[in-house]
KEDRENVO-440725 format. One line per 3 residues: number of its first residue (from 1); their letters; for each residue y negated, x negated, z of C-alpha. Coordinates in pm, whole numbers, plus 50000, padded with zeros to 5 digits. Layout:
<recs>
NUM> a> Y,X,Z | ...
</recs>
This chain:
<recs>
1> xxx> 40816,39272,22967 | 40913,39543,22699 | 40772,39563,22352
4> xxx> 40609,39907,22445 | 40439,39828,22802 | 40305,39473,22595
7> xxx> 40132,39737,22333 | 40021,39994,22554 | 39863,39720,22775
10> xxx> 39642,39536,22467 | 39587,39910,22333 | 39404,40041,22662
13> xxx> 39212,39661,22693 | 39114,39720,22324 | 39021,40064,22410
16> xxx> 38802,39996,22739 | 38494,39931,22587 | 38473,40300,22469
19> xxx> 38610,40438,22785 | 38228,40496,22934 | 38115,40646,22600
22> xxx> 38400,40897,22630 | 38383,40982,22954 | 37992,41061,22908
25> xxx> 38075,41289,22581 | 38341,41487,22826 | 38088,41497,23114
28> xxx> 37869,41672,22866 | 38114,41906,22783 | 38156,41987,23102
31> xxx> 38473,41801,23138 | 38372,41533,23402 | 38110,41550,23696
34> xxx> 37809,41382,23586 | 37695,41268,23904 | 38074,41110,24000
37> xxx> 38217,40997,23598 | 38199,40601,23705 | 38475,40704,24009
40> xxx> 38609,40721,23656 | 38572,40413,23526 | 38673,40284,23887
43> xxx> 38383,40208,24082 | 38348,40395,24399 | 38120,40613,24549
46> xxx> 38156,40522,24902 | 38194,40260,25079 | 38558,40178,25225
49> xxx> 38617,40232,25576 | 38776,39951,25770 | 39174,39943,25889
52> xxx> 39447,40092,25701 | 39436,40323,25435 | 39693,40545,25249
55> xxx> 39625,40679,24887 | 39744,41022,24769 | 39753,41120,24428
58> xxx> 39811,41438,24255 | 39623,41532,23876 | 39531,41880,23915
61> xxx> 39479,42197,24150 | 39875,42257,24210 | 39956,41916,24282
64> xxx> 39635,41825,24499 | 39670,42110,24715 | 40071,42064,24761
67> xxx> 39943,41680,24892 | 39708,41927,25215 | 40021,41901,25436
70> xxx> 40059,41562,25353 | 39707,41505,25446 | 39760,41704,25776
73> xxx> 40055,41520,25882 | 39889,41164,25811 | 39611,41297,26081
76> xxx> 39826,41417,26345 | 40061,41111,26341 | 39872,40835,26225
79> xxx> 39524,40932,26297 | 39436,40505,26255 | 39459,40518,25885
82> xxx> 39171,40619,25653 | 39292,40877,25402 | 39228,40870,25021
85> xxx> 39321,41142,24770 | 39229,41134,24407 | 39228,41367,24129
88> xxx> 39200,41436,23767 | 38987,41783,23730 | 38720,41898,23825
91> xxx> 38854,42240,23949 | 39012,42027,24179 | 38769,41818,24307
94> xxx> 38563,42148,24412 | 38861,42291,24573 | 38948,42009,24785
97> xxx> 38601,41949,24885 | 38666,42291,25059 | 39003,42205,25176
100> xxx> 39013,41835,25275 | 38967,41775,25663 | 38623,41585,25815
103> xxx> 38691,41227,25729 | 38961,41222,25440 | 38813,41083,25115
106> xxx> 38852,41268,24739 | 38784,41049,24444 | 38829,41085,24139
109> xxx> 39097,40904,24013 | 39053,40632,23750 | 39113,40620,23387
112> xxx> 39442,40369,23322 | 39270,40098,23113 | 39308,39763,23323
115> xxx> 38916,39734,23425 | 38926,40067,23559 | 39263,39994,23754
118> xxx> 39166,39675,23889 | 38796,39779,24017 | 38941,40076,24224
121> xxx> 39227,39884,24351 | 38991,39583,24434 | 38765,39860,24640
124> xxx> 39020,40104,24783 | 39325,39824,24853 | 39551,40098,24972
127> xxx> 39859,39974,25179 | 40077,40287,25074 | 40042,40542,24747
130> xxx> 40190,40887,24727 | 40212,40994,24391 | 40334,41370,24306
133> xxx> 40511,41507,24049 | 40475,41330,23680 | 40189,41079,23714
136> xxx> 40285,40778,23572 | 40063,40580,23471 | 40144,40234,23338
139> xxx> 39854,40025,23453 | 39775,40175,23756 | 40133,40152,23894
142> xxx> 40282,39827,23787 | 39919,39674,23880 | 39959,39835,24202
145> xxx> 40315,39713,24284 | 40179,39371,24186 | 39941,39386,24476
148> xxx> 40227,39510,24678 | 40112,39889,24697 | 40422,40054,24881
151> xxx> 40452,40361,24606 | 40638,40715,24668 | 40703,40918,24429
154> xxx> 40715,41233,24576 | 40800,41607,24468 | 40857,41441,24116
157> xxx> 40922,41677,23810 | 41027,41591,23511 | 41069,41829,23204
160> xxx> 41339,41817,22926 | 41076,41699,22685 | 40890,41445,22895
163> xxx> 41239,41246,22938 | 41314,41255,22571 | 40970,41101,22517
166> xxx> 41048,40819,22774 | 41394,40789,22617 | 41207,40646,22302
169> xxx> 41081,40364,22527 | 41354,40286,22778 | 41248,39908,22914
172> xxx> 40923,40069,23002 | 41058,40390,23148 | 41299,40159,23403
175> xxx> 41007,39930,23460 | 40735,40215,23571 | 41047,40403,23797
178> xxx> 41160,40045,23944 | 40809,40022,24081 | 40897,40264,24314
181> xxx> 41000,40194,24675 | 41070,40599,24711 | 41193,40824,24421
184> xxx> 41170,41183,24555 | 41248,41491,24306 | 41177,41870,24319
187> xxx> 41520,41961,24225 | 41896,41831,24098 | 41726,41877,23753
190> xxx> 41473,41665,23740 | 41644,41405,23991 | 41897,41414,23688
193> xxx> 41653,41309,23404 | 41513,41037,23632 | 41843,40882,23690
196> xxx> 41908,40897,23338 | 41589,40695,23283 | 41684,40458,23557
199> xxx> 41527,40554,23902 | 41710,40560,24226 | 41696,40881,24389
202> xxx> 41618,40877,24730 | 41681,41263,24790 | 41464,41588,24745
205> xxx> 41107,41718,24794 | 40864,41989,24668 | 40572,41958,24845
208> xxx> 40468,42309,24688 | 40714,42462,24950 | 40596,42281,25248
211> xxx> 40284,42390,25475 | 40078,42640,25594 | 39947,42998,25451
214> xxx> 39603,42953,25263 | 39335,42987,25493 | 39068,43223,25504
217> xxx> 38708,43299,25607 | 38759,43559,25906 | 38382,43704,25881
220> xxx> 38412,43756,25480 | 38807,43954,25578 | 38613,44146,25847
223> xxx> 38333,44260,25575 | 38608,44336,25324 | 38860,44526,25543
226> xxx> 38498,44749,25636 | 38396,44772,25285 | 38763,44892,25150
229> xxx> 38801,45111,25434 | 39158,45241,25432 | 39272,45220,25097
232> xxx> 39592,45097,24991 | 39536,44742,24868 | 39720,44564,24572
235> xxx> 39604,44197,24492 | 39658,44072,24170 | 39685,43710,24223
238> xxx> 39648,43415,23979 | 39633,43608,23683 | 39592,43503,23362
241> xxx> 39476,43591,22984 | 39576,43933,22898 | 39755,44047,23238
244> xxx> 39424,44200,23421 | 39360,44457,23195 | 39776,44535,23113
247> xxx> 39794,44547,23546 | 39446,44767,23527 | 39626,45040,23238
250> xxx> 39946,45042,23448 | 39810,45056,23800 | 39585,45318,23681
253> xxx> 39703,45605,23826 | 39947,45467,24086 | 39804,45604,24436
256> xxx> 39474,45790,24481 | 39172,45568,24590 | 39355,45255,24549
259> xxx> 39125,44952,24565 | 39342,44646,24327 | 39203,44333,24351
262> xxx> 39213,44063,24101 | 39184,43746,24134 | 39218,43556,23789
265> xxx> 39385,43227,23801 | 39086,43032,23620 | 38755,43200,23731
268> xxx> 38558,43073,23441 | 38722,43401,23259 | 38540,43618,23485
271> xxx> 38288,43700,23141 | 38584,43789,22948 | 38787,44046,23228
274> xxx> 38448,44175,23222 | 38415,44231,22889 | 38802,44364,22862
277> xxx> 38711,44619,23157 | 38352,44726,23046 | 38533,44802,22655
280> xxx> 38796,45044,22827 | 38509,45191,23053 | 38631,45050,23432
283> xxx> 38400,45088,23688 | 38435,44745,23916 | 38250,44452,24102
286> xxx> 38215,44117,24065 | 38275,43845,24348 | 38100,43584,24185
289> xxx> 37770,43807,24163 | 37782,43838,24525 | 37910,44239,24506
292> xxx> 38169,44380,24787 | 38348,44694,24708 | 38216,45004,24848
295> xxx> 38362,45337,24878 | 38316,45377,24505 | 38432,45056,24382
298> xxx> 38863,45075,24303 | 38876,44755,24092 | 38708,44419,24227
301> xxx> 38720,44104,24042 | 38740,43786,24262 | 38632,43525,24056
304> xxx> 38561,43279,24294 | 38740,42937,24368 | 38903,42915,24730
307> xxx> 38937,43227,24845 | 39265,43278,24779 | 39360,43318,25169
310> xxx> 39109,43580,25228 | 39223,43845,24945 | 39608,43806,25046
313> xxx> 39552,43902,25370 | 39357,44174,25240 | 39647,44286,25028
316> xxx> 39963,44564,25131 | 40147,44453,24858 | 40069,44107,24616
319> xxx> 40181,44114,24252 | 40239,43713,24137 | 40054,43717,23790
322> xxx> 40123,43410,23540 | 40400,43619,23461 | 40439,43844,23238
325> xxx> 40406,43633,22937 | 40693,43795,22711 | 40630,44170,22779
328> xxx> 40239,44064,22662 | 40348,43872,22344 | 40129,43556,22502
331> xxx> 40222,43159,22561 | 40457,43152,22862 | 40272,42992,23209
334> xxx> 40610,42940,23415 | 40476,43181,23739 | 40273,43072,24063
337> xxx> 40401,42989,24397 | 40529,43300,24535 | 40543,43134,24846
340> xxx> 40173,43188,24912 | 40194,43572,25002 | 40542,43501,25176
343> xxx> 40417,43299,25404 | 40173,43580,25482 | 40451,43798,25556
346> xxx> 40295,44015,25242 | 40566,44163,25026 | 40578,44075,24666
349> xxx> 40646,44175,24324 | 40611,43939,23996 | 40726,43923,23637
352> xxx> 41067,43784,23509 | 40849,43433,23374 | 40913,43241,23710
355> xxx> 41057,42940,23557 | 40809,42714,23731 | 40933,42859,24042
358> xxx> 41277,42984,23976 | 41464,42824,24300 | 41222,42976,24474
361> xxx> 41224,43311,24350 | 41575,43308,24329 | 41560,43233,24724
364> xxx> 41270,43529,24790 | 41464,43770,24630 | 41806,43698,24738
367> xxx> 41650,43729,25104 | 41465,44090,25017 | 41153,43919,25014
370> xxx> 41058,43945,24653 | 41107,44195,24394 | 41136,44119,23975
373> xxx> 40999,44385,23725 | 41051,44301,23308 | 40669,44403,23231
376> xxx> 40335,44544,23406 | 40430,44858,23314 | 40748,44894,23533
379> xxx> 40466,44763,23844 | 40474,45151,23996 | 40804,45219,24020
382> xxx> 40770,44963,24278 | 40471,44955,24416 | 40471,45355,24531
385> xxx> 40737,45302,24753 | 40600,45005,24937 | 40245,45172,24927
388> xxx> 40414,45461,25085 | 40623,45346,25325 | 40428,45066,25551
391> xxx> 40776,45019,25802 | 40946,44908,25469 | 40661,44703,25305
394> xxx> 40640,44526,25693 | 41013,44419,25665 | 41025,44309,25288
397> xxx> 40690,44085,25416 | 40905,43970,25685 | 41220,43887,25463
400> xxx> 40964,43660,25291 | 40831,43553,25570 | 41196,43363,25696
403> xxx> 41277,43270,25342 | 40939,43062,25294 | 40979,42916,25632
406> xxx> 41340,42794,25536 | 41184,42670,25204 | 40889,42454,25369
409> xxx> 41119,42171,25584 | 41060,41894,25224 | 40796,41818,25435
412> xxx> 40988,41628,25686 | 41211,41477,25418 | 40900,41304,25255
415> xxx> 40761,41178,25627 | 41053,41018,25732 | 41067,40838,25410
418> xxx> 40752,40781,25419 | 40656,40599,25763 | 40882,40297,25712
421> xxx> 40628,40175,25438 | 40281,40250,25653 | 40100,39993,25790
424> xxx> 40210,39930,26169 | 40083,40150,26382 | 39832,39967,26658
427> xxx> 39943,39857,26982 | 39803,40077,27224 | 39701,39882,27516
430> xx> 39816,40040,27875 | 39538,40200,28092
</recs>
């Protein structure tokens, strides 16, 4: 055992004690769910069903929702085995408690102090664990190989800095990635810095390509489409601090009676768009206070979890916020999953801070599916055009449309490496 798993081991058993205290102060500050902090401390909130069971893990809203067609596939083939998915956030428990199908479990997922580990692995006893992206957690994973957990690693991503950090510690890097029956990276880069820290590669995921469009409530696109009429539509989606109002200012006077929707990344900001908006004298609704644009009504904010589906199917033409960090002088985000409006067959147009996603928007806009502007600004040199000319926005949604389907086969990749380790499927017996 190395030096630094033997200290981080007596450091989180020392710790422990203060692990409830903790958890109360963050539920307080609105960090943790009240009602659900012991999930927390590893002590379940419902009771296990019987048979197999596979465990999904992913720590926040990009992560959970790239484990959905996981989820799906899990049903369809293997409809015997109970499936568990925990998560770190609270924005992500409320958006998968939309999402998740009848019958698939969320928990939150528990703190790594050995107590913690042991009680939800004593309750849960998962036969197989899907871990995505960076989530490695000392105590929960070596205590789950112990119990002979059959763990993937799946859609893993590791940054430049992470693996120097694990380069400080290498016996415990090489123990934590040896764990693993299934090492499965985003890209070459990542799958680099985990060989250099010892894993085996078993090829290449990212589960944020695979799956379906985000779905939608028909009756709320039916009430929108009526209330917006036949306005041009631009959607604004998952933007962040400082974009709305720089997209407001440049889409100003783009195309009379345009309606641009926007749908900030973090809805808790909704206060401060509005304040942003009010203080340069916009007129505009909000979602969250249960307005719909009328005929009046250009600008609608749609601060609401969820509903992501609904406004890009509203939209003509989708511009990717999270970035346009350098033009507006704020901390880079690293883009959003441009994907989402391909898949759509809506045509897109982002910023040049994609770095999150850069495979991927290399791939949209090599196929004609996406275009790159430097700043907000630049936005309606674009955007008229496509506005204009709904043959030509129809075939750049299309472009997008092939490219994103192209992008989305991981999924198999992960399935086939992941049945070998499932439970046996039951023998059915012959009618």
């Amino acid at each position: 055992m190395s030096p630094a798993l033997i200290a981080y081991r007596l450091l989180t058993r020392l710790l422990e004690p203060l692990a409830p205290r903790l958890l109360d102060a963050r539920a307080k500050q609105g960090k943790e769910d009240p009602a659900r902090v012991d999930e927390r401390l590893g002590l379940a909130s419902v009771a296990r069903p019987a048979g197999g069971l596979v465990w999904l893990h992913g720590v926040s809203v990009g992560e959970t929702l790239s484990l959905l067609p996981v989820v799906e596939r899990l049903r369809q083939k293997r409809p015997d085995l109970t499936v568990l998915v925990t998560s770190g956030t609270l924005t992500s428990a409320t958006l998968l408690a939309k999402r998740l199908p009848p019958g698939v479990i969320h928990q939150f997922a528990p703190v790594d102090t050995p107590g913690a580990v042991c009680a939800f692995l004593d309750h849960w006893r998962p036969a197989a664990a899907v871990f995505v992206e960076s989530e490695l957690w000392p105590n929960l994973i070596l205590e789950a190989r112990r119990r002979e957990v059959k763990l993937v690693l799946a859609s893993a991503r590791i940054t430049g800095k992470t693996a120097d950090g694990w380069r400080r510690f290498p016996g415990l890097a090489r123990r934590l990635l040896s764990a693993f029956d299934r090492i499965l990276p985003q890209d070459a880069t990542s799958a680099d810095r985990l060989e250099g820290l010892g894993a085996r590669i078993d090829g290449h995921v990212n589960l944020k390509l695979a799956g379906a469009a985000p779905p939608h409530d028909p009756g709320a696109f039916t009430r929108l489409s009526a209330a917006i009429g036949d306005r041009p539509v631009v959607v604004a989606a998952s933007t962040h601090d400082g974009e709305e109002i720089a997209l407001v200012r440049a889409l100003d006077k783009l195309a009379d009676r345009l309606c641009l929707i926007l749908v900030p990344r973090h809805p808790e900001r909704s206060a401060a768009i509005a304040a942003a908006l009010s203080r340069d004298g916009y007129r505009f609704a909000l979602r969250s206070a249960g307005r719909e644009p009328d005929r009046d009504t250009d600008l609608y904010v749609a601060d609401t979890l969820g509903e992501m589906g609904l406004f890009l199917r509203l939209a003509d033409v989708v511009v990717m916020g999270g970035s346009f960090s350098a033009a507006l002088e704020k901390p880079p985000v690293g883009g959003h999953n441009p994907l989402e409006p391909a898949r759509l067959g809506k045509p897109a147009v982002t910023g040049p801070d994609m770095s999150n996603w850069a495979a991927v928007t290399d791939a949209l806009v090599a196929a004609g599916g996406l275009a790159v502007v430097e700043a907000p600004w630049d936005l309606p040199a674009v955007l008229a055009p496509l506005l204009a000319d709904e043959a030509e926005a129809k075939r750049m949604g299309e472009r997008g449309r092939r490219a994103a389907a192209e992008a989305g086969s991981g999924l198999d990749r992960l399935w086939d490496s992941l049945t070998p380790l499932l439970p046996p499927a039951p023998i059915r017996g012959r009618g």
